[in-house]
SEBA-352296 format. One record per residue: residue number from 0; x, z, y of N, C-alpha, C in turn. Coordinates in steps of 0.2 Angstrom, whole numbers, padded with zeros to 4 digits. Atoms other than C-alpha are relative to their C-alpha. Layout:
<selos>
(NUM,(X,Z,Y),(X,Z,Y),(X,Z,Y)),
...
</selos>
This chain:
<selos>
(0,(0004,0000,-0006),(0000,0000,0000),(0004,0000,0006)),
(1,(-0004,-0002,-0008),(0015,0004,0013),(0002,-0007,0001)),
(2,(-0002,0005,-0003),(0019,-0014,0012),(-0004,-0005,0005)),
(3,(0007,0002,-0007),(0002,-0018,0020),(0001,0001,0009)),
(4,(0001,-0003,-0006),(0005,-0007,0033),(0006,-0002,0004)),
(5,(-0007,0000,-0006),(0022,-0013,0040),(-0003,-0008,0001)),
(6,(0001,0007,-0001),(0013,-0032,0041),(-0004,0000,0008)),
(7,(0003,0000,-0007),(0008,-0038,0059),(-0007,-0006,-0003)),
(8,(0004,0004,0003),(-0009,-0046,0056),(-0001,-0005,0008)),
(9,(0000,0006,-0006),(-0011,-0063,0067),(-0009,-0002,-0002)),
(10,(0008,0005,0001),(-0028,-0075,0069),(0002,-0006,0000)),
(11,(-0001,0008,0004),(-0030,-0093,0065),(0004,-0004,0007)),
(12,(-0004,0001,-0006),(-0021,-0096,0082),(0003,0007,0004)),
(13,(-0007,-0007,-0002),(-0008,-0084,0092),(0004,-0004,0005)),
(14,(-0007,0003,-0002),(0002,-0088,0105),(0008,0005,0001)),
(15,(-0008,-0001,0000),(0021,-0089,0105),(0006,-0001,0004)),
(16,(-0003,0002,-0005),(0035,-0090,0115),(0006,-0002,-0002)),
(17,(-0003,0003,0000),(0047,-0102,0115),(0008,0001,0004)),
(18,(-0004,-0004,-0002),(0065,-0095,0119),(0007,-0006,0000)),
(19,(-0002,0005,0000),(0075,-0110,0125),(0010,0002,0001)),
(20,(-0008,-0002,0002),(0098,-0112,0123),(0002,0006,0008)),
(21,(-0001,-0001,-0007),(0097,-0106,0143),(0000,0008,0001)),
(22,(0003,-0007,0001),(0087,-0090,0138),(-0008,-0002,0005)),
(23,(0004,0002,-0006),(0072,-0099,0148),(-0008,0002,-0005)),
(24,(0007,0000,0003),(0053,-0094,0142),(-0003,-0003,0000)),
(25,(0005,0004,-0002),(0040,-0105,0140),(-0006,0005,-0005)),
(26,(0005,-0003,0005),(0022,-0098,0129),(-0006,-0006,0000)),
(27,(0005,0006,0002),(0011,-0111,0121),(-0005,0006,-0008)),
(28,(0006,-0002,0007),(-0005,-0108,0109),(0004,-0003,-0007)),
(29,(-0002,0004,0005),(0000,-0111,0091),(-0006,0004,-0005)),
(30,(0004,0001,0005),(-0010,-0115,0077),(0005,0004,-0007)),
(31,(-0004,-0003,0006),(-0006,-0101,0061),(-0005,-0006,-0006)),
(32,(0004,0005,0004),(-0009,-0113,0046),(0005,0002,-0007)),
(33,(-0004,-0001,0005),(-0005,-0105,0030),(0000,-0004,-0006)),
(34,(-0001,0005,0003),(-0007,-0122,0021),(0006,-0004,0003)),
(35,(-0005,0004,-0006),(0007,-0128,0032),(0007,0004,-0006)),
(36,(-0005,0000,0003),(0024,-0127,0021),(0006,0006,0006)),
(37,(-0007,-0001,-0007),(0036,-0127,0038),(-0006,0000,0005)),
(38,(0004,0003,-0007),(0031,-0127,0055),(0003,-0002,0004)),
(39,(-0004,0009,-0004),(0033,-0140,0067),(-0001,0003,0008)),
(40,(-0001,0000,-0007),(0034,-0142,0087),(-0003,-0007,0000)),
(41,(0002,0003,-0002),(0028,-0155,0095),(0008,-0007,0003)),
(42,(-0008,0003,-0002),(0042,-0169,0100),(0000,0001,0007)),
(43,(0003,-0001,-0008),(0036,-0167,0119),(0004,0006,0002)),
(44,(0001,-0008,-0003),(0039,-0147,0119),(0010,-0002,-0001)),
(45,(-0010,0000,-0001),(0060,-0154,0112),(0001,-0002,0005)),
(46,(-0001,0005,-0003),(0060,-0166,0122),(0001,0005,0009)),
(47,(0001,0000,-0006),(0056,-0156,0138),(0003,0007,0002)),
(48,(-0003,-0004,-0001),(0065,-0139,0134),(0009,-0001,-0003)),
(49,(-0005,0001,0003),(0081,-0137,0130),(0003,0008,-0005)),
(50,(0004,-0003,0004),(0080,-0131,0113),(0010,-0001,-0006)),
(51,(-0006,-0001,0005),(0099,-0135,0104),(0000,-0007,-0004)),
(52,(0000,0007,0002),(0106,-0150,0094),(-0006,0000,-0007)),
(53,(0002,0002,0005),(0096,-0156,0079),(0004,0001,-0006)),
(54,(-0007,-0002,0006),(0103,-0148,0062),(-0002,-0003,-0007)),
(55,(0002,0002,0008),(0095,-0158,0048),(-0007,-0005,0000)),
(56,(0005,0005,0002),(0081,-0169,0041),(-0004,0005,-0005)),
(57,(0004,-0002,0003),(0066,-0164,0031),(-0004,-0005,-0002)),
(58,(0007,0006,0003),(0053,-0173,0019),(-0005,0004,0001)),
(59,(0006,-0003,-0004),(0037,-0168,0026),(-0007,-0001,-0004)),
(60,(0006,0001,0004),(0019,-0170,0015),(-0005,0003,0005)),
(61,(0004,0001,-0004),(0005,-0171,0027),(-0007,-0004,-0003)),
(62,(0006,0004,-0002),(-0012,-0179,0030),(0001,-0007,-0001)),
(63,(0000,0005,-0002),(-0005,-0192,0035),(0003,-0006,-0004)),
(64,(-0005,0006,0004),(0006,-0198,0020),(0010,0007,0000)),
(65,(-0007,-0001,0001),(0025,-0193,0018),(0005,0000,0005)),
(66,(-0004,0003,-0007),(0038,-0193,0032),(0005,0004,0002)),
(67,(-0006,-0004,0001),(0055,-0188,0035),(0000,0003,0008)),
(68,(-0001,-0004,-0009),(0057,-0176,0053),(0007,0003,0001)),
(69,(-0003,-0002,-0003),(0069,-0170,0062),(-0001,0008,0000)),
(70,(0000,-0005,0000),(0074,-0153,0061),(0004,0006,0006)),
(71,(-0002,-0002,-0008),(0080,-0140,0077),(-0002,0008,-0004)),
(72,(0001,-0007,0000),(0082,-0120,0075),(-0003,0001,0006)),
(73,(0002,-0001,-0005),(0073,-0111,0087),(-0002,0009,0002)),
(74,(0000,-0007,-0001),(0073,-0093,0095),(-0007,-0001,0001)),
(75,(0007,-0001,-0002),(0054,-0090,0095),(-0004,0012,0001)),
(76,(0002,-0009,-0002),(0044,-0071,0101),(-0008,-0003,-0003)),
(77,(0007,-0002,0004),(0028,-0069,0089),(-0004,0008,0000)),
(78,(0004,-0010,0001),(0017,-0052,0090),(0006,0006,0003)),
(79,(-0003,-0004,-0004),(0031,-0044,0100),(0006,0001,-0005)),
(80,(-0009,-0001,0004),(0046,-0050,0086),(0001,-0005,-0001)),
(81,(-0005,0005,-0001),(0058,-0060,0090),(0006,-0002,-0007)),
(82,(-0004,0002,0003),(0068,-0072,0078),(0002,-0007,-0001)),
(83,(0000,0007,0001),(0074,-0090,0074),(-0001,-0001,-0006)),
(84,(0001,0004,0005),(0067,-0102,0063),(0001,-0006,0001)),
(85,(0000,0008,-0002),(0068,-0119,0060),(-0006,-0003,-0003)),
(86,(0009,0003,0000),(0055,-0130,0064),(0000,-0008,0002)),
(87,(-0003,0007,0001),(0054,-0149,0060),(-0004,-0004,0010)),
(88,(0005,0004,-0007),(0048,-0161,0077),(-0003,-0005,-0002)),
(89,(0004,0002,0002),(0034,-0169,0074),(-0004,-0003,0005)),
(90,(0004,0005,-0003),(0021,-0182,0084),(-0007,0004,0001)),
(91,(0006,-0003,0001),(0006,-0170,0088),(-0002,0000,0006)),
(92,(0000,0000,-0009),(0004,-0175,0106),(-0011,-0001,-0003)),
(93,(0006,0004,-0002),(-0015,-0182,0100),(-0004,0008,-0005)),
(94,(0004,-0003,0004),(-0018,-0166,0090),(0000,0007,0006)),
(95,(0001,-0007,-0004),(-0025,-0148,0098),(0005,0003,0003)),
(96,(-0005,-0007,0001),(-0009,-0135,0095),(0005,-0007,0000)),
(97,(-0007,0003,0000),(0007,-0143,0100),(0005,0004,-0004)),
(98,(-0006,-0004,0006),(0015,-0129,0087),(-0004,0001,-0004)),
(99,(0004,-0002,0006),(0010,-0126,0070),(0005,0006,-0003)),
(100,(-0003,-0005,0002),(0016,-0110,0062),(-0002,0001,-0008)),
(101,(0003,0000,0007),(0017,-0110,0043),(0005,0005,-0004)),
(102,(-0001,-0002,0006),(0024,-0102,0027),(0008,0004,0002)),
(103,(-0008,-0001,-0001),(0044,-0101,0032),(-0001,0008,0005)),
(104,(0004,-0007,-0005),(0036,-0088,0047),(-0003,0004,-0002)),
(105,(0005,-0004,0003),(0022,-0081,0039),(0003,0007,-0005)),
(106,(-0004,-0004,0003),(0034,-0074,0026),(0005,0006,0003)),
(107,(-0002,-0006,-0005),(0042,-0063,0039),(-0002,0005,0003)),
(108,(0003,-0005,-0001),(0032,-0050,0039),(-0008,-0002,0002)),
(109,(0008,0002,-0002),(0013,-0058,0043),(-0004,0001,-0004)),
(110,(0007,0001,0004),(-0005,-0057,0039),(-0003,-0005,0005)),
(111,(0003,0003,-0003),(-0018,-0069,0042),(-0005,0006,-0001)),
(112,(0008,-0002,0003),(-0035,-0062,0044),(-0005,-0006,0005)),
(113,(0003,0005,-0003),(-0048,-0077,0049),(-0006,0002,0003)),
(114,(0005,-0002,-0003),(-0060,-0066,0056),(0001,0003,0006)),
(115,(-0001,0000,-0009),(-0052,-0061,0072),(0000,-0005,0005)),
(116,(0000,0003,-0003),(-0056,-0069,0085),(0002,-0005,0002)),
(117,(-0005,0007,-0002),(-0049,-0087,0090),(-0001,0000,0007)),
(118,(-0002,-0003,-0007),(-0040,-0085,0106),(-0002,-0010,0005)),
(119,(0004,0004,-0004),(-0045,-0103,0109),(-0008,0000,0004)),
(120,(0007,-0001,-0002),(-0064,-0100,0109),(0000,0006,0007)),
(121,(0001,-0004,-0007),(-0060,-0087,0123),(0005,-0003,0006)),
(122,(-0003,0004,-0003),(-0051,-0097,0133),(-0004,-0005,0006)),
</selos>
């Protein structure tokens, strides 16, 4: 049971903040998706912070088919804990959530629970 209690419990969305090479902050909504393997970035949010070189490639399983991504560390701040992970860039300009947060994070200590509020809907 003590291992419940040390878990931060998230909702189907949460925002994060984004801890760029500078030390500069940005905070964006992100979508928790615990069908989500990795989690991705937006090519937009690389593109327009400065975020570190590119350290690898990835094979990706989607919606949309197969696809190989770019890969990037990144200092992120989640529910008041800060750490880096790596998170493929991906082409999500046409989708809601410019981050998606999946499995590789969730594993660090999270819960989901899908009945707290979505901080979209209040928004």
């Amino acid at each position: 049971m003590d291992e419940l209690e040390d878990k931060i419990i998230l909702g189907l969305d949460e925002y994060i903040t984004i801890i760029d090479k500078s030390g500069n902050e940005k905070r964006f909504l992100a979508r928790i998706d615990s069908g989500a393997e990795s989690s991705s970035i937006d090519e937009s949010i690389y593109d327009d912070l400065f975020l570190g070189p590119v350290v690898g490639t990835k094979l990706v399983k989607s919606a949309s088919g197969k696809k190989r991504r770019k890969v990037v560390r990144i200092k992120i701040k989640l529910k008041g804990k800060e750490f880096k992970e790596k998170f493929t860039i991906a082409d999500r300009k046409d989708l809601t959530y410019k981050v998606l947060i999946g499995h590789d994070i969730l594993t660090k200590g999270f819960m989901i629970d899908p009945s707290i509020e979505r901080i979209r809907e209040r928004v």
